[in-house]
C-alpha positions as CSV (number, residue, x, y, z in Angstrom):
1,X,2.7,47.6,50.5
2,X,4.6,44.2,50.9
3,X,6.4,43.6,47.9
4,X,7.4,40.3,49.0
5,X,4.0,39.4,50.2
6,X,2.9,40.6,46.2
7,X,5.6,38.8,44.6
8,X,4.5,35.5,46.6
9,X,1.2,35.7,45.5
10,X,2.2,35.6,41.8
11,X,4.4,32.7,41.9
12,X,1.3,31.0,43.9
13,X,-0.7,32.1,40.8
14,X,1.1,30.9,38.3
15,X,1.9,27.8,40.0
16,X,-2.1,27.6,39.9
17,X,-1.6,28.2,36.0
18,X,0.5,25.2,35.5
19,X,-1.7,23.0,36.9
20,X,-4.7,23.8,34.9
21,X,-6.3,25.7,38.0
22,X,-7.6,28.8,36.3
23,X,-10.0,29.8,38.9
24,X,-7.4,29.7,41.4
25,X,-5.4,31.9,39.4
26,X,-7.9,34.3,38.5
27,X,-8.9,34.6,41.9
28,X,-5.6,36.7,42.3
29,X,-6.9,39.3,40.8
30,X,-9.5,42.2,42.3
31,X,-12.6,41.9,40.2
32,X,-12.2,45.1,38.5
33,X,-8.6,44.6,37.4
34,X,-7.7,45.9,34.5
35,X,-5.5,43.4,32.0
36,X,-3.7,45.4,29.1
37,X,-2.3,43.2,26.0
38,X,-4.8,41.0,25.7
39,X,-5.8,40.2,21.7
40,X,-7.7,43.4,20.9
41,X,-11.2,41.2,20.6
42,X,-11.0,40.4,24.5
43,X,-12.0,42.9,26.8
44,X,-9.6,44.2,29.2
45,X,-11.0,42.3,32.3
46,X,-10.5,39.1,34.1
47,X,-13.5,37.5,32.3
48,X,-11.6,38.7,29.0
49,X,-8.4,37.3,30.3
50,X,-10.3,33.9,31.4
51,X,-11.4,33.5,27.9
52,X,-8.2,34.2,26.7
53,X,-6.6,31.8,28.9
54,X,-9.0,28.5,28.2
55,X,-9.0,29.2,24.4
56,X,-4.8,28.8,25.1
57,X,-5.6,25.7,27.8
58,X,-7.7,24.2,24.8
59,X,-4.9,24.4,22.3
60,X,-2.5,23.9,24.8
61,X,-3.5,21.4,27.2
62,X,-0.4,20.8,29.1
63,X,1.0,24.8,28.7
64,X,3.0,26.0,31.3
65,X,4.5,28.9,32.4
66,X,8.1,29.0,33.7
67,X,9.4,32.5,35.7
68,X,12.6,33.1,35.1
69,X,13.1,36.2,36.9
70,X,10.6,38.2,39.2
71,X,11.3,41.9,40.9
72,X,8.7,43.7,43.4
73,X,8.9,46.9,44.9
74,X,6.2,48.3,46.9
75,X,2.9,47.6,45.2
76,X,4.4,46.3,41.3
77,X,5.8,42.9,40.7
78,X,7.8,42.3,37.0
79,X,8.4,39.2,36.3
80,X,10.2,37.3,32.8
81,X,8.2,33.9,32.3
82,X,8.7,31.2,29.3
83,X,5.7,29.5,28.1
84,X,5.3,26.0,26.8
85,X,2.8,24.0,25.5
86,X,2.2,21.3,23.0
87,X,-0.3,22.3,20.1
88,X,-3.3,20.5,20.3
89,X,-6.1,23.0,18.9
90,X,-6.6,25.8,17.3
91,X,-4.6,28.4,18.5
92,X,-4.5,32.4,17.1
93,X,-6.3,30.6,14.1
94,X,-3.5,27.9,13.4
95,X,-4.6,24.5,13.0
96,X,-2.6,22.2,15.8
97,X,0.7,21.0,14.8
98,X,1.8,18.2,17.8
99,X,5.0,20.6,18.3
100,X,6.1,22.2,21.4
101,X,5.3,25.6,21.3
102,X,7.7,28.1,23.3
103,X,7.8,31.7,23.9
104,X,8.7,34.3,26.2
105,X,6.9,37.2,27.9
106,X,7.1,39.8,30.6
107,X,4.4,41.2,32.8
108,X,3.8,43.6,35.7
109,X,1.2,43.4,38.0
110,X,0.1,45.8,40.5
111,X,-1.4,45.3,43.4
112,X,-4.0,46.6,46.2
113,X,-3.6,46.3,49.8
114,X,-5.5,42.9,49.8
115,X,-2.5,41.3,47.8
116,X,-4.8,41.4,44.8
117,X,-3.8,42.2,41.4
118,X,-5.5,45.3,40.1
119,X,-3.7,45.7,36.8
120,X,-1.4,44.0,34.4
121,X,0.6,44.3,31.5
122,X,1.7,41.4,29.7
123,X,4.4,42.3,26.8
124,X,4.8,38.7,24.4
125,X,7.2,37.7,21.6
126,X,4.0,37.3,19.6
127,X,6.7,36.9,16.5
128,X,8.4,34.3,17.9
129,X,4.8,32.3,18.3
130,X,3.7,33.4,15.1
131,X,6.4,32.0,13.6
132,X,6.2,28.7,14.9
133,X,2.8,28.1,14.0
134,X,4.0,29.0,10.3
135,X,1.9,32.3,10.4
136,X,5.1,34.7,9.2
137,X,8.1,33.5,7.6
138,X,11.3,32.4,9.1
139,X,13.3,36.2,9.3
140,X,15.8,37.0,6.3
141,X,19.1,36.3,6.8
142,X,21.2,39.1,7.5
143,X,23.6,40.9,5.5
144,X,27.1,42.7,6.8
145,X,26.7,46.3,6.4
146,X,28.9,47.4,3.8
């Protein structure tokens, strides 16, 4: 495997991301990739995670997605991204807001031999979204141990 070669191709990805291109970021992946942490109602495919992502381009037209850190070895690439986006639509069943949305998230892809992704986890702060669309409540404040 060519971790480097792997690790390039995600950065090209999500560079394709940023600029609205989701069939050139899609196209990154093998057709039977398998895409865990979707929202449970999405299958776990790219046509799952294509739905997923133009329902967040809709609410987010200008989102983007920022790496702040990326590690490959062998056939897995990590990397630490942050998200932002204006709230323009709906978005996880919140009425846009005209704020800046921001959160953070980690995936891991692995890849084939082709330098195509063949699965991918993506952990989210869902919270920390959640909260800015006034979903949960701000956390309680917290108290010294006594």
């Amino acid at each position: 495997m060519d971790a480097e070669r792997n690790r390039q191709n995600t950065l090209d990805a999500i560079a394709a991301f940023n600029t609205g291109d989701l069939d050139r970021y899609l196209a990154s992946y093998a057709p039977n990739a398998v895409i865990h942490g979707l929202p449970q109602h999405l299958e776990p495919t790219v046509s799952g995670h294509r739905e997923f992502l133009t329902a967040m381009r809709d609410a987010l037209p200008d989102v983007t997605s920022t790496v702040e850190d990326s590690a490959a070895s062998a056939d897995l690439v990590a990397t630490r991204h942050t998200y932002r986006g204006t709230h323009e639509g709906v978005f996880h069943g919140a009425r846009p807001t005209g704020q800046v949305l921001e959160w953070t998230a980690m995936t891991f892809r692995r890849f084939n031999d082709q330098g195509l992704v063949t699965e991918r986890w993506i952990v989210s702060s869902d919270l920390a979204l959640l909260r800015q669309l006034g979903q949960l409540g701000t956390p309680a404040a917290s108290h010294p141990a006594r």
